[in-house]
MILO-885112 format. One record per residue: x, y, z of N, C-alpha, C, CB in turn. Coordinates in steps of 0.05 Angstrom, whole numbers, padded with zeros to 5 digits, always signed. Glycine has a CB too. Layout:
BEGIN
XYZXYZXYZXYZ;...
# end
This chain:
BEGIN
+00098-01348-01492+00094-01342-01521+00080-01366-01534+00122-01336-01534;+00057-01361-01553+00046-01386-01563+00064-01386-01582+00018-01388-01571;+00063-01417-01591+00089-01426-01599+00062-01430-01638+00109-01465-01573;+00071-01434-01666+00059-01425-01687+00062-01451-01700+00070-01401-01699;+00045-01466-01709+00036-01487-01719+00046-01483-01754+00002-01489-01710;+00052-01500-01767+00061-01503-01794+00043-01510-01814+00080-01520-01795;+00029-01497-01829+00012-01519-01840+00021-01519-01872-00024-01513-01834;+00020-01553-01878+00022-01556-01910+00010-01565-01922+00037-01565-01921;+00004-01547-01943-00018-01548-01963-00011-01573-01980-00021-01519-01982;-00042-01591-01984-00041-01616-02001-00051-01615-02028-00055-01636-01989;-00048-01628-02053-00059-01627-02073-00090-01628-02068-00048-01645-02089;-00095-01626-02058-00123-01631-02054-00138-01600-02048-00125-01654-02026;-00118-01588-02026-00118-01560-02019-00118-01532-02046-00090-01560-02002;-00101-01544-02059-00096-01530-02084-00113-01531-02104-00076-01536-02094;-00126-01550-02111-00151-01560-02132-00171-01544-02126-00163-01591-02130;-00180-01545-02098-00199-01538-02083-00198-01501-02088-00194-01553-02052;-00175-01494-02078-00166-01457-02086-00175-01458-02116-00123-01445-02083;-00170-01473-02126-00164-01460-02162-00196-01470-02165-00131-01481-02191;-00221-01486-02146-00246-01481-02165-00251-01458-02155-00272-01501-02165;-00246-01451-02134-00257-01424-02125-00256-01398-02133-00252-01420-02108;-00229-01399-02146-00228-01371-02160-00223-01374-02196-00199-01353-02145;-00230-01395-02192-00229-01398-02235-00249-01382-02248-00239-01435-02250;-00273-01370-02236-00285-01354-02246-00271-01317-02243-00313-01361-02235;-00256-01319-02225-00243-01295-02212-00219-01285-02236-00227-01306-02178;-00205-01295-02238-00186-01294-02251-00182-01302-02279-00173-01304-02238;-00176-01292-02299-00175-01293-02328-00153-01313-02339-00169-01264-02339;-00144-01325-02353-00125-01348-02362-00115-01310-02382-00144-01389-02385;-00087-01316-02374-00067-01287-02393-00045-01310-02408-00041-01255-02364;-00044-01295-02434-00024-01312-02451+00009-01305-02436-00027-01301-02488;+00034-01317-02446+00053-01315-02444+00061-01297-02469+00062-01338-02437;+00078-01285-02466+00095-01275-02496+00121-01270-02486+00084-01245-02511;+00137-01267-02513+00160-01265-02515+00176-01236-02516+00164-01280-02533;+00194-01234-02493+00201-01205-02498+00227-01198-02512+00202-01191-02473;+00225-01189-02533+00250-01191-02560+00277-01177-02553+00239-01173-02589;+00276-01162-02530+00287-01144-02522+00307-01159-02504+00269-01125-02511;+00291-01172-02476+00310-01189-02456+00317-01208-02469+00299-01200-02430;+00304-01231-02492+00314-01249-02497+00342-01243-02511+00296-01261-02509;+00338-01231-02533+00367-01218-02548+00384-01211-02533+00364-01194-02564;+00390-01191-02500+00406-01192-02482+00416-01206-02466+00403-01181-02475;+00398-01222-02467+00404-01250-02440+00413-01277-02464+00362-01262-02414;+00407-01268-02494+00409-01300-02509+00395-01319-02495+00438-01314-02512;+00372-01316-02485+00351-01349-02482+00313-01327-02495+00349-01368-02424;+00303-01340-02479+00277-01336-02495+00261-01336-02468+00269-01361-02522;+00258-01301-02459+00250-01292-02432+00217-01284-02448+00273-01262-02414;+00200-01293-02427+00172-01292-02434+00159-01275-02406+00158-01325-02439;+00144-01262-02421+00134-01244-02395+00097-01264-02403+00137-01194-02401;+00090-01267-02359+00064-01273-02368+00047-01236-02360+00049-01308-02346;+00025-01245-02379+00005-01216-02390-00013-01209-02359-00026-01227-02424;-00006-01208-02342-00030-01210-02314-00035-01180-02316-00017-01223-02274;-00023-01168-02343-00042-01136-02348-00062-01143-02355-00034-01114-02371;-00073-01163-02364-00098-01164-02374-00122-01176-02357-00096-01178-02397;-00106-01182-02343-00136-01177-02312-00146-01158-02306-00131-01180-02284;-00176-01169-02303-00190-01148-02298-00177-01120-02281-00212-01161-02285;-00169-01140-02261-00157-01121-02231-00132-01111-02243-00150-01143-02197;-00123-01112-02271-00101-01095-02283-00074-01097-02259-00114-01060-02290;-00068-01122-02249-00049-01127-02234-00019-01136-02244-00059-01143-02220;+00003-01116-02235+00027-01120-02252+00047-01143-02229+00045-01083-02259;+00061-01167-02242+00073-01167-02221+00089-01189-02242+00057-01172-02191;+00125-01188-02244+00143-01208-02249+00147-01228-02243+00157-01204-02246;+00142-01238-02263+00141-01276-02257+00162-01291-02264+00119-01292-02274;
# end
């Protein structure tokens, strides 16, 4: 069995991802959802990644 190598990503690694897709991807605001915050008592923010292009839903 080949045995699976680990690899960890460096700040350097990450800089490098984010020039590559900074044209890809849209900056989405945060907002506040009046609903969970009032049930939970803190101040639950949903981020907007509806507003990507690629209209992608996903809980953050």
């Amino acid at each position: 069995m080949k045995a699976l190598a680990t690899y960890f990503l460096s700040l350097h690694d990450v800089n490098e991802a984010a020039q590559k897709f900074k044209h890809v991807a849209s900056v989405t605001p945060l907002v506040q959802n009046m609903q969970y915050s009032k049930k939970f008592q803190c101040n639950v923010m949903f981020k907007r990644e509806d507003l990507q292009l690629v209209r992608s839903y996903k809980i953050k």
